[in-house]
One Martini backbone bead per residue (centre of mass of N, CA, C, O) as a GRO file, in nm:
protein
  124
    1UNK     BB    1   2.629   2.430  -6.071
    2UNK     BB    2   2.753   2.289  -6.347
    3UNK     BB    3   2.682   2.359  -6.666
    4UNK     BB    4   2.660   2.236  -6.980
    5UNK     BB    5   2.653   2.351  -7.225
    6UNK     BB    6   2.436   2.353  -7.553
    7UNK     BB    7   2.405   2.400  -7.871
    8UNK     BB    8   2.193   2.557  -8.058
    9UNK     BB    9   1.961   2.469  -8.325
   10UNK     BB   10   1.937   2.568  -8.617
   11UNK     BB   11   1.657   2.566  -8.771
   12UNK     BB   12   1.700   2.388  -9.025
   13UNK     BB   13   1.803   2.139  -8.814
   14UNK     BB   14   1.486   2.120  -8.713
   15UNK     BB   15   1.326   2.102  -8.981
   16UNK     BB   16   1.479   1.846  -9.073
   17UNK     BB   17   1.422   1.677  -8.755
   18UNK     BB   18   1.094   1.678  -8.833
   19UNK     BB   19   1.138   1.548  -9.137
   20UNK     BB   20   1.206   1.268  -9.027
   21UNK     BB   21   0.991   1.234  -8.794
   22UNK     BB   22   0.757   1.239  -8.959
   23UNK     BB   23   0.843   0.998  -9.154
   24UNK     BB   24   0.840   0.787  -8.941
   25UNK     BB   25   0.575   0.788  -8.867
   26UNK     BB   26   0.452   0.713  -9.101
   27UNK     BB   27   0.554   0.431  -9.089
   28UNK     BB   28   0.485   0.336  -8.808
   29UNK     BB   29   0.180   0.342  -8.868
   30UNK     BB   30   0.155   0.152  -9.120
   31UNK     BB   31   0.281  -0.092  -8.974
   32UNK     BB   32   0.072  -0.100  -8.748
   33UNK     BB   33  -0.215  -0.109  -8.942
   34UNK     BB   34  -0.135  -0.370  -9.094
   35UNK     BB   35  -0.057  -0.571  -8.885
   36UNK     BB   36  -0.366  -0.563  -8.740
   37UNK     BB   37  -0.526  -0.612  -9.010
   38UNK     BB   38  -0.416  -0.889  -9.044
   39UNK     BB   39  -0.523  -1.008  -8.805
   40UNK     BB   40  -0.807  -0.920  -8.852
   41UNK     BB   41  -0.840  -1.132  -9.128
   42UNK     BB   42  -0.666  -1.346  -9.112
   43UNK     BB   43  -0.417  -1.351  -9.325
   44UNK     BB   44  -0.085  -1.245  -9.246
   45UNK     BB   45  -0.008  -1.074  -9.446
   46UNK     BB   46   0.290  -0.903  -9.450
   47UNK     BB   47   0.420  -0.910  -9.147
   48UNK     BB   48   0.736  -0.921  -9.252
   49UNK     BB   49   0.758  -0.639  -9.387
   50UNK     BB   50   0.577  -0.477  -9.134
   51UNK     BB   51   0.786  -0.474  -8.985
   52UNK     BB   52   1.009  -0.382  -9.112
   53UNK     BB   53   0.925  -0.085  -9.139
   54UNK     BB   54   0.930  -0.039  -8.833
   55UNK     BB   55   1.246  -0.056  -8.836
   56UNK     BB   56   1.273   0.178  -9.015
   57UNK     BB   57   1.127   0.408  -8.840
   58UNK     BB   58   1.308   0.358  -8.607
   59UNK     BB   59   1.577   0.477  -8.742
   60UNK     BB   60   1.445   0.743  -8.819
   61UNK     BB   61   1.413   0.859  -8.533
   62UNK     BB   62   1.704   0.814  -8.435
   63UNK     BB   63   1.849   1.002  -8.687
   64UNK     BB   64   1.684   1.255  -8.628
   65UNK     BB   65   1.752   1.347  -8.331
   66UNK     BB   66   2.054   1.309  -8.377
   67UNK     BB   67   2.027   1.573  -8.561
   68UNK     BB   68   1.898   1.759  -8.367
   69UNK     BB   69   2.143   1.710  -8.127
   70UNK     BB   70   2.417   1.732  -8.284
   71UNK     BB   71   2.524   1.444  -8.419
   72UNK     BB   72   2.703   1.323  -8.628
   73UNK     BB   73   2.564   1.027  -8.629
   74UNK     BB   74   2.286   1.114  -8.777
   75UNK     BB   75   2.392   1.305  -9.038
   76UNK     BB   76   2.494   1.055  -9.164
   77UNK     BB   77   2.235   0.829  -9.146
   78UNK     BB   78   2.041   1.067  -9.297
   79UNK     BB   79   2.169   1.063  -9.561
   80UNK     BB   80   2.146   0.790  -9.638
   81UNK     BB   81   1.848   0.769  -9.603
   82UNK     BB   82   1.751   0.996  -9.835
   83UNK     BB   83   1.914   0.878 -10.049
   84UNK     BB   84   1.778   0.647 -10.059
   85UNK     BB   85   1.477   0.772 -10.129
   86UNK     BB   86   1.556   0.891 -10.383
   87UNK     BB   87   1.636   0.648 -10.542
   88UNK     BB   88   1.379   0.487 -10.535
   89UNK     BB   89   1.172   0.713 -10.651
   90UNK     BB   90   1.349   0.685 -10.934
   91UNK     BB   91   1.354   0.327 -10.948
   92UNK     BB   92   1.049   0.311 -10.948
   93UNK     BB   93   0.818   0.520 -11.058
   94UNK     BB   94   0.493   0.488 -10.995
   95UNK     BB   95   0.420   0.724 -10.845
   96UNK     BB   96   0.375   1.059 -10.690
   97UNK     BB   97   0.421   0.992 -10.371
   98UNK     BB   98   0.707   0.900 -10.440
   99UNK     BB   99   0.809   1.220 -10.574
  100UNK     BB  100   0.730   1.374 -10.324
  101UNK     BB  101   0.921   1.193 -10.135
  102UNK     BB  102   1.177   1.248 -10.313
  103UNK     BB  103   1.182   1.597 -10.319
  104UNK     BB  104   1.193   1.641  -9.991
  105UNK     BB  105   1.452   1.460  -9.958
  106UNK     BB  106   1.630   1.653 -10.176
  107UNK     BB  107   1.562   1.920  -9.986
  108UNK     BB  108   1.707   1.807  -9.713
  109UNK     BB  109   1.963   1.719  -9.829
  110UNK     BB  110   2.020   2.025  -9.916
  111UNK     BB  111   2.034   2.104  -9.609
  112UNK     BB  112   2.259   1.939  -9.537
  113UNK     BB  113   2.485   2.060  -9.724
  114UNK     BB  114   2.483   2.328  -9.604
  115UNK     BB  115   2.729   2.484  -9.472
  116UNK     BB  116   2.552   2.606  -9.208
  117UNK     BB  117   2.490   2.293  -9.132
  118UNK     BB  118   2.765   2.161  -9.141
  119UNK     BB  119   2.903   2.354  -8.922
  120UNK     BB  120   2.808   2.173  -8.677
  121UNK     BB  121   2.942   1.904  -8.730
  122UNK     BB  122   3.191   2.036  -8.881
  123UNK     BB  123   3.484   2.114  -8.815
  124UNK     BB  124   3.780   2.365  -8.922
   0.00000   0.00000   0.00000
């Protein structure tokens, strides 16, 4: 049997979707364990939040392996999300942790813009 070849993903495209992936989880984290203690308090408090919030984690992690998976709308989603995260980082401006994740998530995007990684998804 013929099997067809799939290229394989150079590096920067690996810690890219893997630096995806790791922010889906800590998203996904936050909300389900916001949600349960909201429960185990009976206060029930934002438990509509912690739901978007889960599904914006659920996003980013189907946007980060269709881009380690080098499939083109992975790449235009995850640059998307990453822009978004740049934008709000800048626009709350409350604390550290907001500006270290929009730092990293600038790094991230600079390197989805660099050429070596951009000829993977458009050819020319």
């Amino acid at each position: 049997m013929d099997k067809e070849e799939t290229p394989e993903a150079p590096l920067p495209v690996k810690i890219i979707g893997w630096f995806g992936i790791i922010l889906s989880i800590t998203y996904l984290s936050y909300g389900i364990i916001s949600i349960i203690l909201s429960i185990l308090d009976r206060t029930y408090q934002d438990v509509d939040k912690n739901i978007v919030i889960i599904i914006y984690g659920l996003a980013i992690v189907i946007l980060s392996v269709a881009f380690k998976n080098l499939q083109k709308w992975g790449w235009i989603g995850l640059m998307v999300i990453l822009a978004f995260f740049i934008i709000w980082a800048v626009a709350a401006g409350q604390d550290v942790y907001g500006y270290i994740t929009g730092v990293l998530c600038l790094l991230a995007l600079a390197g989805m813009l660099h050429p070596g990684v951009r000829k993977h998804y458009f050819s020319t």
